[in-house]
Residue frames as a rotation matrix with the C-alpha (Angstrom) as fourth column:
UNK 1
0.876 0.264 -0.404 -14.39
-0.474 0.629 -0.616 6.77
0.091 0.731 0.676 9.12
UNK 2
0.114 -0.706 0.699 -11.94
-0.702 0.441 0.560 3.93
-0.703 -0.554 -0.445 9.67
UNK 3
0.817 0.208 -0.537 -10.64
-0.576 0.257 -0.776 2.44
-0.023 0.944 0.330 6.27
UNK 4
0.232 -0.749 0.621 -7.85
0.678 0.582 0.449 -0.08
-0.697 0.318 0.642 4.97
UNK 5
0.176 -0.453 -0.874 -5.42
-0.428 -0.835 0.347 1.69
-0.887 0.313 -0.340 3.07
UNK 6
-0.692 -0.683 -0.234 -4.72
-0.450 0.154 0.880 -0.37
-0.565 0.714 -0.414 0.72
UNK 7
-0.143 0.809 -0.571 -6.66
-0.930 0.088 0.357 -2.38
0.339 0.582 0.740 -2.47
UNK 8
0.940 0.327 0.098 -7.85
-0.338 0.931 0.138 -6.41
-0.046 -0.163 0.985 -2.32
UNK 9
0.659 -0.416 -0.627 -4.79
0.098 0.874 -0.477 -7.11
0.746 0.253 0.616 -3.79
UNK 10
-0.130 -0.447 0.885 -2.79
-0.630 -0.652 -0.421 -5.80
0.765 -0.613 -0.197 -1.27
UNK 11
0.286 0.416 0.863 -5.06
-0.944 0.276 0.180 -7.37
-0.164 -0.867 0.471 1.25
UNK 12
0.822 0.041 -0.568 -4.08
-0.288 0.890 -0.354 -10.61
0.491 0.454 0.744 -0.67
UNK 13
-0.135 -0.976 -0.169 -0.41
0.043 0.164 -0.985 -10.20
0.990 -0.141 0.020 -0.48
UNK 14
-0.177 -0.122 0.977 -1.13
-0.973 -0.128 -0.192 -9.30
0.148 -0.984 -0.096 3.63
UNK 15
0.733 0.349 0.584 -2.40
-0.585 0.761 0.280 -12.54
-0.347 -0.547 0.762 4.01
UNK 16
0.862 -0.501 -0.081 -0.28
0.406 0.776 -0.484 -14.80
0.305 0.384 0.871 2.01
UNK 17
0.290 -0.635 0.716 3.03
-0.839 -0.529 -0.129 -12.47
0.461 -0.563 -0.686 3.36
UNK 18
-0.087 -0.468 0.879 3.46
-0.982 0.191 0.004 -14.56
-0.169 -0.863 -0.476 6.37
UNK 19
0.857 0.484 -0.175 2.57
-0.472 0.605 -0.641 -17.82
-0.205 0.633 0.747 4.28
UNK 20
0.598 -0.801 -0.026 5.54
0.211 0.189 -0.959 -17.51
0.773 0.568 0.282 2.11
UNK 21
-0.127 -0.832 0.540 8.01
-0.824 -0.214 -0.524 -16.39
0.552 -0.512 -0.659 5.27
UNK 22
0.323 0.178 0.930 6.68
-0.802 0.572 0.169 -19.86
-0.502 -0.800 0.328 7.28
UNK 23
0.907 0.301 0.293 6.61
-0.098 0.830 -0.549 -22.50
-0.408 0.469 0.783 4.55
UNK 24
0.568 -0.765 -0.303 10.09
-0.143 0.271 -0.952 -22.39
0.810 0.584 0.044 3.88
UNK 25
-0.452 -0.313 0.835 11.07
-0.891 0.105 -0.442 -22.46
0.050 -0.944 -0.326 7.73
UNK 26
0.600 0.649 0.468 8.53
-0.579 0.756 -0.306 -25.42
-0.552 -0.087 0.829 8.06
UNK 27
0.895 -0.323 -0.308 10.32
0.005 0.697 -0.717 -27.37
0.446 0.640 0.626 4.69
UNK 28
0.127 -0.991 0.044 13.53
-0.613 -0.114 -0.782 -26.94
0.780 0.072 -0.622 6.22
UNK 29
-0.303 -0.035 0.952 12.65
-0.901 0.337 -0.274 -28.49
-0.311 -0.941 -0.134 9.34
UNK 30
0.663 0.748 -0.036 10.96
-0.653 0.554 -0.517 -31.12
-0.367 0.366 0.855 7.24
UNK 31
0.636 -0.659 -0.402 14.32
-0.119 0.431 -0.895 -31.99
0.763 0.617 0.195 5.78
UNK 32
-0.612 -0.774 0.162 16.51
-0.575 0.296 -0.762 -32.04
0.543 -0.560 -0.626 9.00
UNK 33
0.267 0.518 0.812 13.81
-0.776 0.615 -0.138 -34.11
-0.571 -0.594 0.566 10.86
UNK 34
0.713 -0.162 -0.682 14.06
-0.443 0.651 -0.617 -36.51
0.544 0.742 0.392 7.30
UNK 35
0.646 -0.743 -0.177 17.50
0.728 0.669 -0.151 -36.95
0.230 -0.031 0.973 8.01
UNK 36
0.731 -0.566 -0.382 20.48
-0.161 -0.686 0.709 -34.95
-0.663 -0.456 -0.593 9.80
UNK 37
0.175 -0.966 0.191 23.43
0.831 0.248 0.498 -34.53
-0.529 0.071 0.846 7.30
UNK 38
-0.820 -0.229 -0.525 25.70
-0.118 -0.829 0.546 -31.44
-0.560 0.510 0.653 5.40
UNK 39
-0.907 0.285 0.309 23.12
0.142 -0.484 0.863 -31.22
0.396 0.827 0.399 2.55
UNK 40
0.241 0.938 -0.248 19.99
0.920 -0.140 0.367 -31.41
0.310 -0.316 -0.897 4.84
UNK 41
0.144 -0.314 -0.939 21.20
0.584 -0.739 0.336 -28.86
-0.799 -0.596 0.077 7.37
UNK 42
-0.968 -0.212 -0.130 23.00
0.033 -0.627 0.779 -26.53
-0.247 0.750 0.614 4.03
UNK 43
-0.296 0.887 0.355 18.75
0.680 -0.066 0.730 -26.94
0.671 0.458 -0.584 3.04
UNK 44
0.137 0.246 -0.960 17.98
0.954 -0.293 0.061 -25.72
-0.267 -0.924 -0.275 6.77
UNK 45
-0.527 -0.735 -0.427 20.13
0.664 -0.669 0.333 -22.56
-0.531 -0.108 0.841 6.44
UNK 46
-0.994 0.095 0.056 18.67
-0.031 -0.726 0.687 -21.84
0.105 0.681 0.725 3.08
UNK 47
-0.109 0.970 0.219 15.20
0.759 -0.061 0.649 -22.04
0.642 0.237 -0.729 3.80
UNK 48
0.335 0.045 -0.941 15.90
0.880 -0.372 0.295 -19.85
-0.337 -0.927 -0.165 7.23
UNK 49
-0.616 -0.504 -0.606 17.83
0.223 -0.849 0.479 -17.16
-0.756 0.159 0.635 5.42
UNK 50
-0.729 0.536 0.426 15.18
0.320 -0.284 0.904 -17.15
0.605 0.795 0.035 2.68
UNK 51
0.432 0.740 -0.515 12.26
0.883 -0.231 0.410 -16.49
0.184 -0.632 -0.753 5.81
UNK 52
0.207 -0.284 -0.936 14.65
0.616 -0.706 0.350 -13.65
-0.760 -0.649 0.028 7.08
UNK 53
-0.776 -0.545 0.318 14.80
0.612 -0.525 0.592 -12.13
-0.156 0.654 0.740 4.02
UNK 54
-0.550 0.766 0.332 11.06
0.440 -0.072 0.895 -12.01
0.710 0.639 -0.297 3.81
UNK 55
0.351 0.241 -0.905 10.89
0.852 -0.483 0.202 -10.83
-0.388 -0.842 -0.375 7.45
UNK 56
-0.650 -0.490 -0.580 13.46
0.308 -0.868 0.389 -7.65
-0.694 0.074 0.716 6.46
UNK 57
-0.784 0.500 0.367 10.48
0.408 -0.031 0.913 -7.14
0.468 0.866 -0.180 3.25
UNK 58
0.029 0.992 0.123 7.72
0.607 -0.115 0.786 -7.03
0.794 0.052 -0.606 5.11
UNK 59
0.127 -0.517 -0.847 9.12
0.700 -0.558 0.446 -4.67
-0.703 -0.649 0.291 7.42
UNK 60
-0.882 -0.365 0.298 9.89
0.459 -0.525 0.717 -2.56
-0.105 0.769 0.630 4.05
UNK 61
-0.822 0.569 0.026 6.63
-0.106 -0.198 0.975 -2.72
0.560 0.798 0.222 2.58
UNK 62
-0.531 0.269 -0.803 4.61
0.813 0.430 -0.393 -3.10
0.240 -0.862 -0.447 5.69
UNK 63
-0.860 0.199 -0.469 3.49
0.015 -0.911 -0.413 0.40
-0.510 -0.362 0.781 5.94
UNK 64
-0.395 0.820 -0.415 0.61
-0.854 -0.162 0.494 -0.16
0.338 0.549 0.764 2.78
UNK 65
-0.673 0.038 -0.739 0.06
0.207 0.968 -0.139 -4.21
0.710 -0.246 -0.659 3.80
UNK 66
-0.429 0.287 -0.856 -0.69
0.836 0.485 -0.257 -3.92
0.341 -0.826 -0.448 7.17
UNK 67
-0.979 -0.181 -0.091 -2.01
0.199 -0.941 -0.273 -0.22
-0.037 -0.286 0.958 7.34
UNK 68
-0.041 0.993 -0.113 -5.36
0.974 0.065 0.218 1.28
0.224 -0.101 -0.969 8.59
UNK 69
-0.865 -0.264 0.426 -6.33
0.250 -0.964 -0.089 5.25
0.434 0.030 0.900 8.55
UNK 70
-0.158 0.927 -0.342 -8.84
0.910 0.002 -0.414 6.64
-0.383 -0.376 -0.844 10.79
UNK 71
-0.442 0.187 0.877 -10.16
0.690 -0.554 0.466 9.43
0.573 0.811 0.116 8.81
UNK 72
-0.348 -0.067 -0.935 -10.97
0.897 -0.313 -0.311 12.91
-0.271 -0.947 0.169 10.85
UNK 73
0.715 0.650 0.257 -12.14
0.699 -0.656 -0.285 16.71
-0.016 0.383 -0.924 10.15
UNK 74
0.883 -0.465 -0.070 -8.46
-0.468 -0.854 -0.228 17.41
0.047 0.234 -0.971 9.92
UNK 75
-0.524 -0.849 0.067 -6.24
-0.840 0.529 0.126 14.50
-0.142 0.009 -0.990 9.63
UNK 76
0.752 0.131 -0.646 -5.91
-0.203 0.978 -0.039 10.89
0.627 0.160 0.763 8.83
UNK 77
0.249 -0.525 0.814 -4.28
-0.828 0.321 0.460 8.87
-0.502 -0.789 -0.355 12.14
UNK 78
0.470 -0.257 -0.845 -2.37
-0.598 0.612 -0.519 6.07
0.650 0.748 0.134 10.09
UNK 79
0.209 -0.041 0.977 -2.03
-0.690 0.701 0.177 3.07
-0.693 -0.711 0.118 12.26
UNK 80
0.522 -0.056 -0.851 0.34
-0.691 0.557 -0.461 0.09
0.500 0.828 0.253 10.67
UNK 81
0.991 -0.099 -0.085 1.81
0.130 0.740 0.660 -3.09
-0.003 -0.665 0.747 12.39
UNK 82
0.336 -0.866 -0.371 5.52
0.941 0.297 0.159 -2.40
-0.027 -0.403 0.915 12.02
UNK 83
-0.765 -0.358 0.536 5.68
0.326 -0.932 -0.158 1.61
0.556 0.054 0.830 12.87
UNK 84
-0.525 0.604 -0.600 3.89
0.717 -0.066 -0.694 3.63
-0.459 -0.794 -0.399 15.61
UNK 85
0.434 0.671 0.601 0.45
0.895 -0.244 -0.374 5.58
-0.105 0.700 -0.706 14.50
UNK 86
-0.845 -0.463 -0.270 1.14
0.326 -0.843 0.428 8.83
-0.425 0.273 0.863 12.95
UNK 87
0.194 0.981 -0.009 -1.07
0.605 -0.127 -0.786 11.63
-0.773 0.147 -0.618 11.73
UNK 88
-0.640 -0.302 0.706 -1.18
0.727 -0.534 0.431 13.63
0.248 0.789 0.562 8.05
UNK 89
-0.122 0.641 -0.758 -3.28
0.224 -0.726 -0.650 17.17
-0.967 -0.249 -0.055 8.77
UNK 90
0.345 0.525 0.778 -5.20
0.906 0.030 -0.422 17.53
-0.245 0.850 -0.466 5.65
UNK 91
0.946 0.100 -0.308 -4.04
0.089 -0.995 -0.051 21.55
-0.312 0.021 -0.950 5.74
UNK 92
0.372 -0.908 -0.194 -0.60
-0.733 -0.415 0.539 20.93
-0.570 -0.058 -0.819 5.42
UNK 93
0.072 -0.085 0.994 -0.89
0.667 0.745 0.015 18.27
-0.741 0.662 0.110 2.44
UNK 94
-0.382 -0.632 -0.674 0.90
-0.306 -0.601 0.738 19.89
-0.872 0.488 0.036 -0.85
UNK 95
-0.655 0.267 -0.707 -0.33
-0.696 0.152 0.702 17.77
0.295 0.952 0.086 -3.11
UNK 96
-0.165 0.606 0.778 -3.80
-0.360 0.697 -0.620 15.31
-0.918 -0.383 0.103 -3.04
UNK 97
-0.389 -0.071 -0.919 -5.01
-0.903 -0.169 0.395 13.63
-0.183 0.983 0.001 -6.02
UNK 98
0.756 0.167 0.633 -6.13
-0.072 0.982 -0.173 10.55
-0.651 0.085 0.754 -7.47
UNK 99
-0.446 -0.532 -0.720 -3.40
-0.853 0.497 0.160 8.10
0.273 0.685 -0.676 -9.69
UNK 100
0.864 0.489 0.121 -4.29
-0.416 0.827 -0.379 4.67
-0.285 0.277 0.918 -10.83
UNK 101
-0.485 -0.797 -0.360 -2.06
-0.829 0.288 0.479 1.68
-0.279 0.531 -0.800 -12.01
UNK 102
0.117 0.599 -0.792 -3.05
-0.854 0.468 0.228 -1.00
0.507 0.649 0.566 -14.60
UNK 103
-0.304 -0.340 0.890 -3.12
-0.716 0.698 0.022 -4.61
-0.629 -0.630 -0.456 -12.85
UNK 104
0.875 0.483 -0.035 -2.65
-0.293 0.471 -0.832 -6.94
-0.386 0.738 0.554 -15.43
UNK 105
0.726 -0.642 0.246 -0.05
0.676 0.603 -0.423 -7.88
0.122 0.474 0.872 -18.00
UNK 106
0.281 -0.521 -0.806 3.41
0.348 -0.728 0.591 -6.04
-0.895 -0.446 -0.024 -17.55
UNK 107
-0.783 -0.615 -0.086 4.26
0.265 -0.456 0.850 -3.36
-0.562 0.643 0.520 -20.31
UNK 108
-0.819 0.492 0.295 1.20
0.473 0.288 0.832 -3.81
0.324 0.821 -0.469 -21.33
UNK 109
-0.865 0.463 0.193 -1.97
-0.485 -0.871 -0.081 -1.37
0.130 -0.164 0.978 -21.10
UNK 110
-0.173 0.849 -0.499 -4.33
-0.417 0.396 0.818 -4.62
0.892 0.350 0.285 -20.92
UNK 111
-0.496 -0.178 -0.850 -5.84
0.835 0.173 -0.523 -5.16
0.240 -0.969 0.063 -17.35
UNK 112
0.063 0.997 0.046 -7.68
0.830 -0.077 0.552 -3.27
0.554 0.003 -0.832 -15.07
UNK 113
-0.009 -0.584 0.812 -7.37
0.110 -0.807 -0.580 0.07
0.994 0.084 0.071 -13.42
UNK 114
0.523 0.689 -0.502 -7.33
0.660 0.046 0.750 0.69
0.540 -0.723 -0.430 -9.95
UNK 115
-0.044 -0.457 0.888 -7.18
-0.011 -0.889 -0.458 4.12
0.999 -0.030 0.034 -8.40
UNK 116
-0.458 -0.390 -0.799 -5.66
0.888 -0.154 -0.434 5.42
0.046 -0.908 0.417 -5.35
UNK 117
0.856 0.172 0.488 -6.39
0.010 -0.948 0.317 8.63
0.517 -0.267 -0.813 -3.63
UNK 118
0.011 -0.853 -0.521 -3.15
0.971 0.134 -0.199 10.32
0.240 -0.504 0.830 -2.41
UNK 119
0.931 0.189 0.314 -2.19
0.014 -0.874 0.485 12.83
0.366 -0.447 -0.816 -0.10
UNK 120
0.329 -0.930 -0.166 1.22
0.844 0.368 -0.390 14.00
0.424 -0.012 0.906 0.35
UNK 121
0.474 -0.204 -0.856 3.55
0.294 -0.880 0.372 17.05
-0.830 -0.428 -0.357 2.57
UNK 122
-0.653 -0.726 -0.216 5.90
-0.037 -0.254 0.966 17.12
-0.757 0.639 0.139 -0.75
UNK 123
-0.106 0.402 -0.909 4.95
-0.945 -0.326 -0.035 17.66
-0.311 0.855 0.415 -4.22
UNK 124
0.351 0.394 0.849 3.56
-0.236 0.915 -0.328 14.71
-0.906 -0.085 0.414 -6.10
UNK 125
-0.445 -0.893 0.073 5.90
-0.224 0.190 0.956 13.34
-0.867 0.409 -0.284 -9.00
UNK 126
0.287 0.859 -0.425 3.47
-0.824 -0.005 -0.567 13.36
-0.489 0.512 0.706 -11.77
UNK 127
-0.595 -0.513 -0.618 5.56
-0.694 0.716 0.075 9.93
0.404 0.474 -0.783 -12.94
UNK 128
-0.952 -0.081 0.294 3.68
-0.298 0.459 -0.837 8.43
-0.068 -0.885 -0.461 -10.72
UNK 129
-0.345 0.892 -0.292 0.14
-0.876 -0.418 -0.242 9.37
-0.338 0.172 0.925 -11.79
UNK 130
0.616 0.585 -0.528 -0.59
-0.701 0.713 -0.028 6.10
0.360 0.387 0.849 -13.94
UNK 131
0.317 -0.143 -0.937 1.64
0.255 0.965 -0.061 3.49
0.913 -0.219 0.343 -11.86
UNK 132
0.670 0.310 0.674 0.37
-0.549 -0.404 0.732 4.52
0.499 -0.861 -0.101 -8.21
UNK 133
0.958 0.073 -0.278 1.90
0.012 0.956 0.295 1.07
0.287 -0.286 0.914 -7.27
UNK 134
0.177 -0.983 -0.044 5.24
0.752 0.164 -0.638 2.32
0.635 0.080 0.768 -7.45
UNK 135
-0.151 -0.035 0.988 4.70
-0.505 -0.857 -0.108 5.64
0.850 -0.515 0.112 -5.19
UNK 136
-0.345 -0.392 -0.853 5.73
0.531 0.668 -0.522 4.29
0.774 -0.633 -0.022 -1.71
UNK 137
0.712 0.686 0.148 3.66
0.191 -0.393 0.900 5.18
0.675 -0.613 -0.411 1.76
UNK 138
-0.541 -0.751 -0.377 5.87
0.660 -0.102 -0.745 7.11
0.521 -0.652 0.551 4.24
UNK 139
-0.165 0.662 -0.731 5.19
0.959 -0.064 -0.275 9.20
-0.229 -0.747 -0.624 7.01
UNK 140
-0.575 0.358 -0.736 4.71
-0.479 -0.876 -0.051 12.45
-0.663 0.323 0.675 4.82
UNK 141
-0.446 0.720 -0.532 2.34
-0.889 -0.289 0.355 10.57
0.102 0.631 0.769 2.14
UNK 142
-0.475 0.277 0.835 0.06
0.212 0.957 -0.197 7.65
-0.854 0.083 -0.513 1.76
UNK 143
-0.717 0.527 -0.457 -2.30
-0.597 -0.124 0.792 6.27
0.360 0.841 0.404 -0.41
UNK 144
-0.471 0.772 0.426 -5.85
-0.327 0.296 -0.897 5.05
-0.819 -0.562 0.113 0.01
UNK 145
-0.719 0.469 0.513 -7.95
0.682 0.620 0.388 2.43
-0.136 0.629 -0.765 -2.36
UNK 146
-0.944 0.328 0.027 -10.66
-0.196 -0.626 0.755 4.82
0.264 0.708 0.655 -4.22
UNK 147
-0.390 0.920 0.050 -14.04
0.840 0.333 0.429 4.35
0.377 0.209 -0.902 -3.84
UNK 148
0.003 0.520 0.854 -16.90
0.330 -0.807 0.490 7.16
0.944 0.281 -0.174 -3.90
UNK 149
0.723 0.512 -0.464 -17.60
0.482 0.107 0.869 6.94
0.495 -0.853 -0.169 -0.01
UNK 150
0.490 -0.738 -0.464 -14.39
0.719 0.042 0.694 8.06
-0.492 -0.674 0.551 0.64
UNK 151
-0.562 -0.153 0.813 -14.17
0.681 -0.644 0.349 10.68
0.470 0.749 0.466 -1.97
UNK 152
0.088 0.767 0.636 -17.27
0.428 -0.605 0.671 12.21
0.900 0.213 -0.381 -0.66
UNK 153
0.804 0.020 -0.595 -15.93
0.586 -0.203 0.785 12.42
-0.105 -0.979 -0.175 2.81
UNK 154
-0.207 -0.959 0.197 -12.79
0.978 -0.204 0.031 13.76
0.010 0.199 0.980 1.78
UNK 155
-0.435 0.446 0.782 -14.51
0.597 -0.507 0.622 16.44
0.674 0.737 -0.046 -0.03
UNK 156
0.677 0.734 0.054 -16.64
0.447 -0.469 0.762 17.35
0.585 -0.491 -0.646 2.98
UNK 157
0.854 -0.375 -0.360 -13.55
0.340 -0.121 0.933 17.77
-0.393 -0.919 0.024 5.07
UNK 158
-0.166 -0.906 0.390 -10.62
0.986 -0.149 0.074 19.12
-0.009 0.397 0.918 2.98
UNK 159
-0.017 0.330 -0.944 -9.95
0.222 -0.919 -0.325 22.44
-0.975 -0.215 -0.058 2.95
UNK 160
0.638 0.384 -0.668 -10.55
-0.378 -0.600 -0.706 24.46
-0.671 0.702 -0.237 -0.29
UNK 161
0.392 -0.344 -0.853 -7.61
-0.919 -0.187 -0.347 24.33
-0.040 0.920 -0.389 -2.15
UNK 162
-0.939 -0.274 0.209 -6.76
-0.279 0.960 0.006 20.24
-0.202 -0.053 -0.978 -1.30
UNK 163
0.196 0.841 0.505 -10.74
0.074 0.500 -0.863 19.89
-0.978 0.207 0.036 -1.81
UNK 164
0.582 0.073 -0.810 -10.19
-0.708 -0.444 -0.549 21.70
-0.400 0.893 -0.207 -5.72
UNK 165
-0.332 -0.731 -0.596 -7.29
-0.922 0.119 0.367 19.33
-0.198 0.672 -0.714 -6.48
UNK 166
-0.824 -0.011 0.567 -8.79
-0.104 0.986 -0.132 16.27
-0.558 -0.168 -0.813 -5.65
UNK 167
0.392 0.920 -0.009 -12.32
0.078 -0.042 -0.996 17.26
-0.917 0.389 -0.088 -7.32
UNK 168
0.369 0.002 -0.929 -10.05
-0.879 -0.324 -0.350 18.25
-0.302 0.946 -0.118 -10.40
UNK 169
-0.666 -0.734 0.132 -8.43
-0.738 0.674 0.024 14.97
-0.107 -0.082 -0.991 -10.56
UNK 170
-0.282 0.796 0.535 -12.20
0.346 0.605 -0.717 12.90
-0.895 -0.017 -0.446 -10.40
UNK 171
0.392 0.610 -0.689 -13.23
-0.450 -0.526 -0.722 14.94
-0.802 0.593 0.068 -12.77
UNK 172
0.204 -0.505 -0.839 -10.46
-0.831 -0.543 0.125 13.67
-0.518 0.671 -0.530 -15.22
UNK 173
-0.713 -0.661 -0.234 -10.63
-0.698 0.700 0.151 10.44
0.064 0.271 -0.960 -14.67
UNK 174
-0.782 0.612 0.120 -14.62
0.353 0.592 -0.724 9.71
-0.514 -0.524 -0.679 -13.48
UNK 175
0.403 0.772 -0.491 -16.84
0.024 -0.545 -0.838 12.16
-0.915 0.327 -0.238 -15.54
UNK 176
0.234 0.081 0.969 -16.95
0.856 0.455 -0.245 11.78
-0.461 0.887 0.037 -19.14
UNK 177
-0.894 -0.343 -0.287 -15.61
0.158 -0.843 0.515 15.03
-0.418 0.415 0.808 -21.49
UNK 178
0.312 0.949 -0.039 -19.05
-0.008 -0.038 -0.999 16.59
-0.950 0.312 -0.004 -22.27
């Protein structure tokens, strides 16, 4: 199974990303073509040093953006555009789980959830649990958009005690308290 790692919005920001790192390189040229003097050119600079900031970003955050996981019967191969592929073995994951963060208003519990599945070599900061968004993908953990299809494979292919945590973790948040 061969998945995006990350949610729509994500996929949003990937696209628009390189958007926002052209369109100020573009206006700058737009102004020294206008006219050549100190306050065009002092525009130049700052639109160029505002792209290279957004190059050194997406280079940061690049690992969830631009990331794809081929899913296996004993690893995810994690394949991302600025870092060479790496694999997590599903045995030697400490902590799996599901966490969720609200997407909506900030501070504010109104807005919609949307859960991650995560799999990590280190323990999993339980701060983290309700604002997934803020737990960063490295090459000991990722995270993966939710959805059943990918639950149920998981399931088939974890071992025992990484299958138990993740099943306890659906349970808590997908199945209703009888």
């Amino acid at each position: 199974m061969k998945k995006y790692l990350g949610s729509s919005m994500t996929a949003f920001a990937a696209v628009l990303s390189p958007i926002i790192v052209v369109l100020p390189f573009l206006f700058g040229i737009g102004a020294l073509i206008s006219e050549v003097s100190v306050p065009t050119v002092l525009i130049f600079l700052g639109c160029v040093f505002c792209s290279c900031i957004w190059v050194v970003y997406l280079r940061q955050i690049g690992g969830q953006l631009y990331a794809w996981g081929r899913f296996q019967d004993n690893g995810v191969w994690v394949t991302s555009l600025f870092s060479k592929p790496y694999e997590l073995k599903y045995d030697r994951c400490v902590s799996c789980g599901i966490g969720y963060y609200t997407h909506g208003l900030p501070n504010s519990t109104a807005g919609s959830k949307v859960y991650f599945v995560f799999l990590s070599y280190d323990a999993f900061d339980e701060k983290y649990r309700s604002s997934i968004n803020f737990w960063k993908p490295t090459r000991r953990q990722i995270k993966i958009k939710f959805n059943e299809e990918l639950y149920q494979y998981l399931l088939s292919v974890f071992p025992t005690r990484q299958a138990r945590m993740l099943s306890r973790d659906y349970k808590r948040y997908f199945q209703p308290a009888a």
